[in-house]
ZAMI-792435 format. One record per residue (C-alpha): residue number from 1; residue in one letter; chain; y, z, x. Coordinates in pm, 1 decimal. Layout:
<nodes>
<node num="NUM" residu="A" chaine="A" north="Y" up="Z" east="X"/>
...
</nodes>
This chain:
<nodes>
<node num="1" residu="X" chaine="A" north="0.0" up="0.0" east="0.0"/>
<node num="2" residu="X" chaine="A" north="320.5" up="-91.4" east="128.0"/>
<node num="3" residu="X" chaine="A" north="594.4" up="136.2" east="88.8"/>
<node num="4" residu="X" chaine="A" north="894.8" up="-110.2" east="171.2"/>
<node num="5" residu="X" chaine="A" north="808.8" up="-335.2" east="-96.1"/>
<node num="6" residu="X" chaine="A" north="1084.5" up="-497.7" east="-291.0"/>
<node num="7" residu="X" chaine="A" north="1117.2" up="-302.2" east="-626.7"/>
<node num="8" residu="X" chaine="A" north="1366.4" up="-655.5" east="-721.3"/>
<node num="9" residu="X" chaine="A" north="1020.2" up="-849.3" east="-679.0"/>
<node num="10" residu="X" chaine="A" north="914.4" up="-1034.1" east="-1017.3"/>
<node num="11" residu="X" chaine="A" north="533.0" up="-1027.5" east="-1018.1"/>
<node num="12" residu="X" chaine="A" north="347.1" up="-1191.6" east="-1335.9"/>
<node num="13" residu="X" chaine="A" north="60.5" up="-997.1" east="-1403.3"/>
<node num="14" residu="X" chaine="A" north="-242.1" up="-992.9" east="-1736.4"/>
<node num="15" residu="X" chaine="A" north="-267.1" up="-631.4" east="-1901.7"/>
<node num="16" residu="X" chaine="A" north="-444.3" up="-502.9" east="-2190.2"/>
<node num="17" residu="X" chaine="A" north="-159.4" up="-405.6" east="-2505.6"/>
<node num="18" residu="X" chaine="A" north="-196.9" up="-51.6" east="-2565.3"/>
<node num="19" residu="X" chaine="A" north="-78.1" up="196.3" east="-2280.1"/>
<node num="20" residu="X" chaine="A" north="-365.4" up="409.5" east="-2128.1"/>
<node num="21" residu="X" chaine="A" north="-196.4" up="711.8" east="-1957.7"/>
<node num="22" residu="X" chaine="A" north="-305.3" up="772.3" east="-1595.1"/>
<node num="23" residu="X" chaine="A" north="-352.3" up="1102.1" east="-1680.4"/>
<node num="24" residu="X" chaine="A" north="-670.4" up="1016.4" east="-1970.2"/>
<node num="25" residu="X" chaine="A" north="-973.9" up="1186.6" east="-1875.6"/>
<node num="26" residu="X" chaine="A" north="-1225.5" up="1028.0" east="-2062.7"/>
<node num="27" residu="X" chaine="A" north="-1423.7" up="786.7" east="-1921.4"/>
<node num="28" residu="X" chaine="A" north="-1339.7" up="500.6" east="-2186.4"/>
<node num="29" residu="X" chaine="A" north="-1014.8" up="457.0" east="-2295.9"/>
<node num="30" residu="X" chaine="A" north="-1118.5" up="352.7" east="-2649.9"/>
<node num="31" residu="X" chaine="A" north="-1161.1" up="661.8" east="-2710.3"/>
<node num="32" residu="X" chaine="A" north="-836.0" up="768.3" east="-2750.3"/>
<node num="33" residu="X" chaine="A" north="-761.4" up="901.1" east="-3070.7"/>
<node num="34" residu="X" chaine="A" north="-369.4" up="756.1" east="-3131.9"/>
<node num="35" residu="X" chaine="A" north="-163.0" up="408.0" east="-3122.2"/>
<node num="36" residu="X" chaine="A" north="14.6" up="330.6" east="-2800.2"/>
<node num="37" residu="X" chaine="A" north="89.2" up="-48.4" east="-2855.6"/>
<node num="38" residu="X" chaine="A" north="464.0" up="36.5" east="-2994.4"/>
<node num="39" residu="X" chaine="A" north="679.6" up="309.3" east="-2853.3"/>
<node num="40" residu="X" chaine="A" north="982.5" up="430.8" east="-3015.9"/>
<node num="41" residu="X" chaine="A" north="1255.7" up="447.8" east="-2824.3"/>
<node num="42" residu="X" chaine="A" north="1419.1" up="747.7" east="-2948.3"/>
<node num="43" residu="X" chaine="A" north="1087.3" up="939.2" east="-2855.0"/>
<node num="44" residu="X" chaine="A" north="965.1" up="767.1" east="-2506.4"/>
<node num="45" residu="X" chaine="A" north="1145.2" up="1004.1" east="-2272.1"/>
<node num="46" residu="X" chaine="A" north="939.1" up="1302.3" east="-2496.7"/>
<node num="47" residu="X" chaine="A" north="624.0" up="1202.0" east="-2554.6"/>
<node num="48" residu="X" chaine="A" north="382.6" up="1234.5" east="-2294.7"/>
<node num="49" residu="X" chaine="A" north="250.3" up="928.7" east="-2319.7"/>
<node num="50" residu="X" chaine="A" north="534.5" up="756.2" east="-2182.2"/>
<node num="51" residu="X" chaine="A" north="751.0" up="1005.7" east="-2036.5"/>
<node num="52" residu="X" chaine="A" north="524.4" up="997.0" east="-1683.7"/>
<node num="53" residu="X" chaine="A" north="503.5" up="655.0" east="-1626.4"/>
<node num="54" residu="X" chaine="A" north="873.0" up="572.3" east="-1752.0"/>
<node num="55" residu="X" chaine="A" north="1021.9" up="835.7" east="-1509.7"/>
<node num="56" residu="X" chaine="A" north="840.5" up="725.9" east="-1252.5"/>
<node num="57" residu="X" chaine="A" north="958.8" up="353.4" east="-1307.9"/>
<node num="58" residu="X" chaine="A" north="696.6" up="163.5" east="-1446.3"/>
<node num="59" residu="X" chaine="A" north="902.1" up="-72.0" east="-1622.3"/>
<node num="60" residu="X" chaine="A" north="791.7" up="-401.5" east="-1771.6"/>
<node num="61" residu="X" chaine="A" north="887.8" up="-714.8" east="-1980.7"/>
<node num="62" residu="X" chaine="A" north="675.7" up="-855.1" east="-2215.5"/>
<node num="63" residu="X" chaine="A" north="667.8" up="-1251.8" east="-2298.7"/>
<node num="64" residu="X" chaine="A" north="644.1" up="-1404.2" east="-2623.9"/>
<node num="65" residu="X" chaine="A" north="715.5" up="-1700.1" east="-2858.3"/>
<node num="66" residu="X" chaine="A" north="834.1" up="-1428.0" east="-3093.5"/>
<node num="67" residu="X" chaine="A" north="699.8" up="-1211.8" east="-3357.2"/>
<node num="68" residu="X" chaine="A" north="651.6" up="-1167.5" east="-3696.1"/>
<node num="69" residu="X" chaine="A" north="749.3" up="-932.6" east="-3995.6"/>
<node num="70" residu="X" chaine="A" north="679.7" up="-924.7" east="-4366.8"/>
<node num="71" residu="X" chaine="A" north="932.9" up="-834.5" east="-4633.8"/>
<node num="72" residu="X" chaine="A" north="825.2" up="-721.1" east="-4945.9"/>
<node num="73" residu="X" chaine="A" north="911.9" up="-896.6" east="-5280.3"/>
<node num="74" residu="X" chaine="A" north="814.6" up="-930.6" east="-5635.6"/>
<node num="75" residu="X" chaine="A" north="570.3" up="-1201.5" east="-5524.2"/>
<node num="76" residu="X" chaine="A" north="412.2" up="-954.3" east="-5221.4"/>
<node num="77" residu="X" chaine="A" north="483.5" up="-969.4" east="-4840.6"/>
<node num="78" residu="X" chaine="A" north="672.0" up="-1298.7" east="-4705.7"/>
<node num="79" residu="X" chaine="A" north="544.7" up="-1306.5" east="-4373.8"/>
<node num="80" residu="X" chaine="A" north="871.7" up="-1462.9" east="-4107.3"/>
<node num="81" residu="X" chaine="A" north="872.5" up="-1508.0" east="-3745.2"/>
<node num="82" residu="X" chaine="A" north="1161.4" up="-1410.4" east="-3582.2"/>
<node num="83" residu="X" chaine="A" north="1234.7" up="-1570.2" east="-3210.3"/>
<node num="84" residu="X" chaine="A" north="1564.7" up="-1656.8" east="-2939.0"/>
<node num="85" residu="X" chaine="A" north="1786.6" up="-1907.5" east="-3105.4"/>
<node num="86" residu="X" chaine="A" north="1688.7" up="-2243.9" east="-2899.4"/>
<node num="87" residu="X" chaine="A" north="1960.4" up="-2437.1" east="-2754.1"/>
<node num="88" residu="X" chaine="A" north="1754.3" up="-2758.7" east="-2761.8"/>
<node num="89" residu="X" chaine="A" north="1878.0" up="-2998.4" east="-3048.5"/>
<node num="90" residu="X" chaine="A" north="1493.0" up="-3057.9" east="-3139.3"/>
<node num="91" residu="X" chaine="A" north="1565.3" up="-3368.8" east="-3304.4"/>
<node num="92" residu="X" chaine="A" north="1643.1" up="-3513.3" east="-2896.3"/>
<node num="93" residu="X" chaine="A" north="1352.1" up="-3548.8" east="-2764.2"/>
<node num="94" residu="X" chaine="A" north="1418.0" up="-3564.3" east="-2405.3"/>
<node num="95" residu="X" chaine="A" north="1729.1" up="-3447.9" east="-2273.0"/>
<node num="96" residu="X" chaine="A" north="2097.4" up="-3269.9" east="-2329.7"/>
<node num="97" residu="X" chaine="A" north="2312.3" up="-3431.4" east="-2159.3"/>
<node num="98" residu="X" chaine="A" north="2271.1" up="-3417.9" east="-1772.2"/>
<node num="99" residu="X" chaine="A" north="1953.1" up="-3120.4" east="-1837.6"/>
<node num="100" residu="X" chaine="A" north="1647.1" up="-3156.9" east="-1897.3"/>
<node num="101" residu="X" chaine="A" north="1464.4" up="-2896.2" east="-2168.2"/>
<node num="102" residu="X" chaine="A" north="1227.6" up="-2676.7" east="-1996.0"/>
<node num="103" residu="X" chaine="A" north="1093.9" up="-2531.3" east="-2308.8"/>
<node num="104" residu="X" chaine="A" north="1113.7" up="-2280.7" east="-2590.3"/>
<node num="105" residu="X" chaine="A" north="1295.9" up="-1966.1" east="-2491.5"/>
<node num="106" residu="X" chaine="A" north="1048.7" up="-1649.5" east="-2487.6"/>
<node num="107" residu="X" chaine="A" north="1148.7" up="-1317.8" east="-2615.0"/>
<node num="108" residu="X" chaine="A" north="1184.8" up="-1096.5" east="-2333.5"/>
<node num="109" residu="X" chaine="A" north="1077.3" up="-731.3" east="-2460.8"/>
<node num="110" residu="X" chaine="A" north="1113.2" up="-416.7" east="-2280.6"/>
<node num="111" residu="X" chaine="A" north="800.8" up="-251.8" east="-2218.4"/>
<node num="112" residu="X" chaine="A" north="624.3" up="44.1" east="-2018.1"/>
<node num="113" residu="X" chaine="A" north="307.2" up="3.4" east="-1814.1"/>
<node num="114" residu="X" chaine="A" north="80.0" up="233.2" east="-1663.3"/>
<node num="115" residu="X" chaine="A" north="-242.1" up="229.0" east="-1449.3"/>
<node num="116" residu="X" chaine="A" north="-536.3" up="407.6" east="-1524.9"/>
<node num="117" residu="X" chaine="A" north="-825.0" up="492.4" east="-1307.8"/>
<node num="118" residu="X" chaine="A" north="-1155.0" up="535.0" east="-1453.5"/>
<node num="119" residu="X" chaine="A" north="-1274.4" up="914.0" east="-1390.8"/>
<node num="120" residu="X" chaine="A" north="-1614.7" up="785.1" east="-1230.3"/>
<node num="121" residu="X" chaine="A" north="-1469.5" up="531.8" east="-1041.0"/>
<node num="122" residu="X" chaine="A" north="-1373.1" up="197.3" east="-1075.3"/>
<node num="123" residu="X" chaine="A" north="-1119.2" up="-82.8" east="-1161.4"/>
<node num="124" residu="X" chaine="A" north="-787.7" up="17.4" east="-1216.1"/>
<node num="125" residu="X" chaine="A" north="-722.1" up="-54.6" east="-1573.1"/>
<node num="126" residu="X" chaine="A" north="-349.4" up="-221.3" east="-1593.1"/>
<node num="127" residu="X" chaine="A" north="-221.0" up="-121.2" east="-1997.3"/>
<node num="128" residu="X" chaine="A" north="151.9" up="-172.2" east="-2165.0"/>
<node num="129" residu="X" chaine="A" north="372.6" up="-41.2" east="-2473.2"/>
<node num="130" residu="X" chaine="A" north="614.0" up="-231.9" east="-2580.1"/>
<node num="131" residu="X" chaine="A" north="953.4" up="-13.4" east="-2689.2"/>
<node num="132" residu="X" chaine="A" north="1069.5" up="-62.9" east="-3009.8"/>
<node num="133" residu="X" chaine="A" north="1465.5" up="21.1" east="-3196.9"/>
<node num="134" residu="X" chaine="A" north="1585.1" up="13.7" east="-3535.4"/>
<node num="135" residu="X" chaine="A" north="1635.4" up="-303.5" east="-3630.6"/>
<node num="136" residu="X" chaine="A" north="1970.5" up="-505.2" east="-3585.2"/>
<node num="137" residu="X" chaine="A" north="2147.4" up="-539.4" east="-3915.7"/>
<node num="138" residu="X" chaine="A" north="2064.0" up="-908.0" east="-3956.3"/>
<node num="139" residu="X" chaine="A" north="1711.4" up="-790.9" east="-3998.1"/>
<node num="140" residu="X" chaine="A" north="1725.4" up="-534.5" east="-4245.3"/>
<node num="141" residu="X" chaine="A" north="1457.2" up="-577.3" east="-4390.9"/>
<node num="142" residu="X" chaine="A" north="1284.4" up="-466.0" east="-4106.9"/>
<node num="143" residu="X" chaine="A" north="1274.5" up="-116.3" east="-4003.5"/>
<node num="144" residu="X" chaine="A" north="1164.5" up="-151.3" east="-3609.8"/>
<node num="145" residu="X" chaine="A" north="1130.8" up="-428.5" east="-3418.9"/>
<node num="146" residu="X" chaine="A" north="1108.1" up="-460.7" east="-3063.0"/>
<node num="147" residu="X" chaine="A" north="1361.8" up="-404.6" east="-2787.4"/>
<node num="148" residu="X" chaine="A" north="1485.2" up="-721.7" east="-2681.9"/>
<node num="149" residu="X" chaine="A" north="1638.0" up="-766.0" east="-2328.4"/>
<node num="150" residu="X" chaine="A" north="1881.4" up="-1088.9" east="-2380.8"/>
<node num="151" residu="X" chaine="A" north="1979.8" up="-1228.4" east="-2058.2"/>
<node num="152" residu="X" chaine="A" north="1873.2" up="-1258.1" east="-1694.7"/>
<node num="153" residu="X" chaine="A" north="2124.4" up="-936.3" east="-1604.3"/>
<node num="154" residu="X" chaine="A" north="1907.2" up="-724.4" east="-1841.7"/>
<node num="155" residu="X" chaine="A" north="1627.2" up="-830.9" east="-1729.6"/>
<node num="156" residu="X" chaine="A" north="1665.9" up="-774.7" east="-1325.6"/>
<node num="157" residu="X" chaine="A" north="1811.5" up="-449.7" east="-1443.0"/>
<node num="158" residu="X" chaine="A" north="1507.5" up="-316.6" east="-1625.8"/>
<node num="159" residu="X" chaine="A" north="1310.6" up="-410.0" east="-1408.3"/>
<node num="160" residu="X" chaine="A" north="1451.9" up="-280.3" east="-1073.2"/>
<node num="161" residu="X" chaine="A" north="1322.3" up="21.0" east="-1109.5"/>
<node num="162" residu="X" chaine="A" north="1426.1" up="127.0" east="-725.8"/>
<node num="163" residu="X" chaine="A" north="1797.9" up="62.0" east="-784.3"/>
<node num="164" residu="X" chaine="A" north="1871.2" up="128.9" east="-1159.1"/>
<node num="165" residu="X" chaine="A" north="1714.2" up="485.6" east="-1242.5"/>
<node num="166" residu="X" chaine="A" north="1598.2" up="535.6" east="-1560.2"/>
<node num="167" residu="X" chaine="A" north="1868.1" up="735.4" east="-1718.2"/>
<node num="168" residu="X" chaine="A" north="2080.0" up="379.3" east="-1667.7"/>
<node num="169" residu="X" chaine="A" north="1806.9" up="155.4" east="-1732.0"/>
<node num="170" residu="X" chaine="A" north="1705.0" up="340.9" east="-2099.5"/>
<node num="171" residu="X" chaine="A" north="2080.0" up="258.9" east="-2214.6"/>
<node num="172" residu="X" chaine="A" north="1988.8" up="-152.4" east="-2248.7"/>
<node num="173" residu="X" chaine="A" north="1764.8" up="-56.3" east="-2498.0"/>
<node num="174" residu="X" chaine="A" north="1903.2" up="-78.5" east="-2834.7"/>
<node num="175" residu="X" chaine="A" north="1883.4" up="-355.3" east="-3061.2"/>
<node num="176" residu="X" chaine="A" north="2003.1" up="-700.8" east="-3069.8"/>
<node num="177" residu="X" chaine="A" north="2177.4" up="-951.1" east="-3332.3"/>
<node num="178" residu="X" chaine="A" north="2097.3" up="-1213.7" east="-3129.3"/>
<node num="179" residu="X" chaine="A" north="1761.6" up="-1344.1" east="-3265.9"/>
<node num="180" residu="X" chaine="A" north="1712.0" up="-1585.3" east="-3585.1"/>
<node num="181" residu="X" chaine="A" north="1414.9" up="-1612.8" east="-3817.7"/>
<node num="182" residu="X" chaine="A" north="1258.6" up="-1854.8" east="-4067.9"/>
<node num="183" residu="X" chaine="A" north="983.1" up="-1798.5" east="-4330.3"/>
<node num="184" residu="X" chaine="A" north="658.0" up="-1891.6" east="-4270.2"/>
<node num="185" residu="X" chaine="A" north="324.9" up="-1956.7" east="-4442.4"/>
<node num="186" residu="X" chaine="A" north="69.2" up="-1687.2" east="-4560.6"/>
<node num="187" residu="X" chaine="A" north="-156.6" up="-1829.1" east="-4341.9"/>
<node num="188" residu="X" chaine="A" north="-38.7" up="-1656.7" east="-4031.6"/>
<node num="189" residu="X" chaine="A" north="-179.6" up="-1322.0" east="-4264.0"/>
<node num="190" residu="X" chaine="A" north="-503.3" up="-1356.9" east="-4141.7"/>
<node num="191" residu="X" chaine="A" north="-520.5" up="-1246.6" east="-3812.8"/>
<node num="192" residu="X" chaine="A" north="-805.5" up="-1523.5" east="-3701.9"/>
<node num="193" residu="X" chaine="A" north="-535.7" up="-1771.0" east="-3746.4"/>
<node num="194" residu="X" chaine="A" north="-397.3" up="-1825.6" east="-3383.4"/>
<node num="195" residu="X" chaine="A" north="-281.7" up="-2166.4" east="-3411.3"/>
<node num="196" residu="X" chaine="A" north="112.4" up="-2314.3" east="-3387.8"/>
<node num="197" residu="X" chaine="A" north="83.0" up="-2429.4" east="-3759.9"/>
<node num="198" residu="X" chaine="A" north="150.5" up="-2012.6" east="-3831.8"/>
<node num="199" residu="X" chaine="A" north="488.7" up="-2085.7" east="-3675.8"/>
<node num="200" residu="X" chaine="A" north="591.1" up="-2372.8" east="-3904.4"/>
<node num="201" residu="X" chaine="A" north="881.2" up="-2349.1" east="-4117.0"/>
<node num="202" residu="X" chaine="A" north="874.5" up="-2351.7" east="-4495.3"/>
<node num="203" residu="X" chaine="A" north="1049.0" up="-2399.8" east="-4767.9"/>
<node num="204" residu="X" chaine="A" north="1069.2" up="-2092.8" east="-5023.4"/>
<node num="205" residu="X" chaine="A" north="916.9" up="-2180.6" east="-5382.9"/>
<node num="206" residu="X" chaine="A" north="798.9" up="-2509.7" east="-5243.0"/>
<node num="207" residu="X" chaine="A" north="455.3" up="-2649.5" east="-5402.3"/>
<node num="208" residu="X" chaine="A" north="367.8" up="-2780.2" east="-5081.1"/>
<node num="209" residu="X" chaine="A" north="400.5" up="-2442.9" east="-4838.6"/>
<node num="210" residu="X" chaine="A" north="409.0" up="-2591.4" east="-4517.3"/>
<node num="211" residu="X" chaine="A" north="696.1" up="-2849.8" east="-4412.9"/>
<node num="212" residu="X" chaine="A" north="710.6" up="-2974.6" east="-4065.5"/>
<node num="213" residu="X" chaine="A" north="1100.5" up="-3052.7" east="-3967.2"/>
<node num="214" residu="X" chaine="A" north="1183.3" up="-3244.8" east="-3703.1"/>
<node num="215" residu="X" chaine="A" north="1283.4" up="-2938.5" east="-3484.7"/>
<node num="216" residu="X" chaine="A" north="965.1" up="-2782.6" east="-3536.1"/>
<node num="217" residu="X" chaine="A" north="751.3" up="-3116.6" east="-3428.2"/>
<node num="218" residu="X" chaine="A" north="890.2" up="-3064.0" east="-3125.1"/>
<node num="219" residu="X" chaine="A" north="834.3" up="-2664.3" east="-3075.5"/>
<node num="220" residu="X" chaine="A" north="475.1" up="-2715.7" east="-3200.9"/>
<node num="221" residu="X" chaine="A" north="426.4" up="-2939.1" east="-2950.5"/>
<node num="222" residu="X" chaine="A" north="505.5" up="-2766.0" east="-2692.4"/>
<node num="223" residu="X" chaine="A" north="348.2" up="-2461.5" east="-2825.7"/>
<node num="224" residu="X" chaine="A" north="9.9" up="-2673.3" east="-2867.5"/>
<node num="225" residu="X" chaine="A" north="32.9" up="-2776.0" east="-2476.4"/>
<node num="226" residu="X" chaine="A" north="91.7" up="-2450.4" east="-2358.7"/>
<node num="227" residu="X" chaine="A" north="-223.6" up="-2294.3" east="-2553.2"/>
<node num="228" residu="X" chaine="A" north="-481.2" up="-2473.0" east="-2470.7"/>
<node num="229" residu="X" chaine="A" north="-734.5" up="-2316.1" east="-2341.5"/>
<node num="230" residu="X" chaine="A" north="-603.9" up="-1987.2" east="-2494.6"/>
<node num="231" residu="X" chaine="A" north="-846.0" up="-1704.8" east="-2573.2"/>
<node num="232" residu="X" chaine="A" north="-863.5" up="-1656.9" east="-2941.8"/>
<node num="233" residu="X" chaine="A" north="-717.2" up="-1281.1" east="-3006.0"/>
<node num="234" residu="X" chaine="A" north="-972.1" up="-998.4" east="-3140.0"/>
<node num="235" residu="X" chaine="A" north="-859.5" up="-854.5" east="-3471.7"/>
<node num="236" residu="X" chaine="A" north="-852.7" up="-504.3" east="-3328.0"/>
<node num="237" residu="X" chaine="A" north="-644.1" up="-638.9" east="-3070.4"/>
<node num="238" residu="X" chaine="A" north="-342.0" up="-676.1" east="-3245.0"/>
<node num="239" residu="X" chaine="A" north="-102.1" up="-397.7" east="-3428.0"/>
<node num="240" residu="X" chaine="A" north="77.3" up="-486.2" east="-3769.5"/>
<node num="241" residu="X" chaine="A" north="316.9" up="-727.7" east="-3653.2"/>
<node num="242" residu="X" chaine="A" north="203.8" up="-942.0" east="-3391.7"/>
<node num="243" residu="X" chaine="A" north="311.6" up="-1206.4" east="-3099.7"/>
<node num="244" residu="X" chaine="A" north="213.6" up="-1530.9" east="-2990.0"/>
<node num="245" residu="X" chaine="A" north="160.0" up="-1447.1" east="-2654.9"/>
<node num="246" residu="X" chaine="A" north="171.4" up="-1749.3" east="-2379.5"/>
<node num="247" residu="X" chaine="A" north="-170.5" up="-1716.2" east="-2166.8"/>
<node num="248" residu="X" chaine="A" north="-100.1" up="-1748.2" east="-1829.1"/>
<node num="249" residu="X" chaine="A" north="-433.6" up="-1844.8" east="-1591.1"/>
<node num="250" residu="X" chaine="A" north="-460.1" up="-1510.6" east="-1316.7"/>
<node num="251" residu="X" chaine="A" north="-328.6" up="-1569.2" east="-985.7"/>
<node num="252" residu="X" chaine="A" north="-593.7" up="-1650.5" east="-730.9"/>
<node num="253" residu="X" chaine="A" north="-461.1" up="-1366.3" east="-549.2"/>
<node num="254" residu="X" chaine="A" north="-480.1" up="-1050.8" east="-791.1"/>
<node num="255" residu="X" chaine="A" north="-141.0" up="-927.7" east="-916.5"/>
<node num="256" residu="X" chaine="A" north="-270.4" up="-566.3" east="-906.9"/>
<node num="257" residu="X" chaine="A" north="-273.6" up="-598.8" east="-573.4"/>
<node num="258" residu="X" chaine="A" north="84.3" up="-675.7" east="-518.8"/>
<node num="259" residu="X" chaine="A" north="227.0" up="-480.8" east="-796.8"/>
<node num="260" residu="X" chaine="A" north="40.8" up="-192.6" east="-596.4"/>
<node num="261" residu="X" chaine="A" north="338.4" up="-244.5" east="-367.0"/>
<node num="262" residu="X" chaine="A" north="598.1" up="-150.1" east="-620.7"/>
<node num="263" residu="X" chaine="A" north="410.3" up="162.1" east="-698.8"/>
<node num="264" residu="X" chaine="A" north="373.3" up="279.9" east="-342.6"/>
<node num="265" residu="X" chaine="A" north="142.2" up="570.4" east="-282.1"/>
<node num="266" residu="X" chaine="A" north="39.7" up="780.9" east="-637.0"/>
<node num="267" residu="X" chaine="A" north="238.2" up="598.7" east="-839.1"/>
<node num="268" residu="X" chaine="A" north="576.8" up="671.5" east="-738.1"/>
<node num="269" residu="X" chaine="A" north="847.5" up="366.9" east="-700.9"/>
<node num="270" residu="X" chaine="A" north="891.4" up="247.8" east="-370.0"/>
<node num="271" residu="X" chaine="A" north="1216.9" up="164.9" east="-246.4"/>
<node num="272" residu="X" chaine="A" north="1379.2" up="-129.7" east="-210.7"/>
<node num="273" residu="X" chaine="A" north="1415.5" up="-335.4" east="109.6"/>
<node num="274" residu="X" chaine="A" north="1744.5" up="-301.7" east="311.6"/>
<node num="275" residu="X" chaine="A" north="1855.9" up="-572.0" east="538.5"/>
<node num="276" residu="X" chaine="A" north="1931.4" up="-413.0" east="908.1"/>
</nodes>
């Protein structure tokens, strides 16, 4: 383990949603007995599930297309996924102006990671929370949602967890009007659906539920490319309101082996490199 590593060091690493505290004795972690894939923010710097491995600076973001919420009306739940707002006019299908589109726009969430060690020896088992807020006020009809860090700023300051301690980091948590929805069809309600048609925009009262638009050709095929090859998520996998998460292939040379540097020894962060 090096202890000079760069805590301003991005590393993209797989790990299981639902925190495992290091400090779980049991020797399989299904066995806990409560929910750690959300974590409220006005309770993570109590609860001991959290607490530890936030103070110590394990500090994450989570990527996603975006997530999903239901609202409750006389006709049931309306299911809508709410995402970035895309800069791309969709209906171009190559370029704006002099730059080239490099994608949809992932929701960066803040999260919290830990590592567990089994007690008999083992793997190191790499787990995350994501944080969530009350929801902004052009959500209302949702009651948490997750905390959103919007821009490149927030980002490098969550996650530089040797130069912005946690009582300055926590304050970038709070929500975020800067999101936009659309409502989508029921069919994203069963949870074995995992396919970009869950994402498609329709029209409300419509006979015909599903309505591809233009701008939505375009993000579902994108989406389609990027998933291929995509594990099909578990049902018990996935909390009440879910993400389409992108599935990134593991490095050939393990992640958990450089974010060991960030750690340093037991856990704690390790500081950040200084130029002589």
């Amino acid at each position: 383990v090096q202890k000079d590593a760069d805590s301003s060091e991005r590393v993209l690493m797989d790990m299981r949603w639902g925190l495992v505290p290091s400090w779980f004795k049991k020797d399989d972690p299904s066995k806990m007995q409560f929910n750690t894939s959300n974590c409220r923010s006005d309770t993570m710097l109590k609860k001991s599930s959290y607490k530890g491995a936030l103070l110590k600076g394990k500090r994450c973001v989570v990527l996603a297309d975006g997530f999903y919420e239901w609202q409750q009306n006389s006709g049931g739940e309306q299911p809508y996924f709410i995402y970035f707002p895309q800069t791309k006019d969709a209906v171009d299908e190559g370029k704006e102006g002099d730059e080239e589109w490099k994608g949809w726009r992932l929701l960066t969430m803040a999260g919290i990671f830990d590592c567990w060690e089994p007690p008999g020896g083992g793997e190191t088992l790499y787990t995350y929370t994501i944080i969530t807020v009350d929801a902004s006020k052009d959500v209302s009809f949702i009651h948490h949602m997750p905390a959103i860090l919007d821009g490149d700023e927030a980002i490098r300051k969550w996650l530089d967890f040797a130069e912005v301690p946690t009582q300055e980091a926590v304050k970038l948590i709070q929500p975020t009007e800067n999101i936009v929805f659309h409502p989508v069809s029921t069919f994203v309600n069963n949870i074995r659906n995992n396919a970009p048609e869950c994402l498609a925009r329709i029209e409300l009262g419509a006979k015909t539920e599903v309505k591809t638009t233009p701008s939505s050709k375009v993000m579902l095929g994108w989406l389609k490319n990027s998933q291929e090859g995509s594990p099909q998520k578990k049902e018990n996998d996935l909390p009440r309101w879910t993400s389409q998460f992108i599935h990134n292939p593991s490095p050939k040379k393990t992640s958990a082996d450089i974010l060991q540097q960030w750690l340093g020894k037991e856990g704690e962060p390790a500081a950040k490199k200084r130029k002589a």
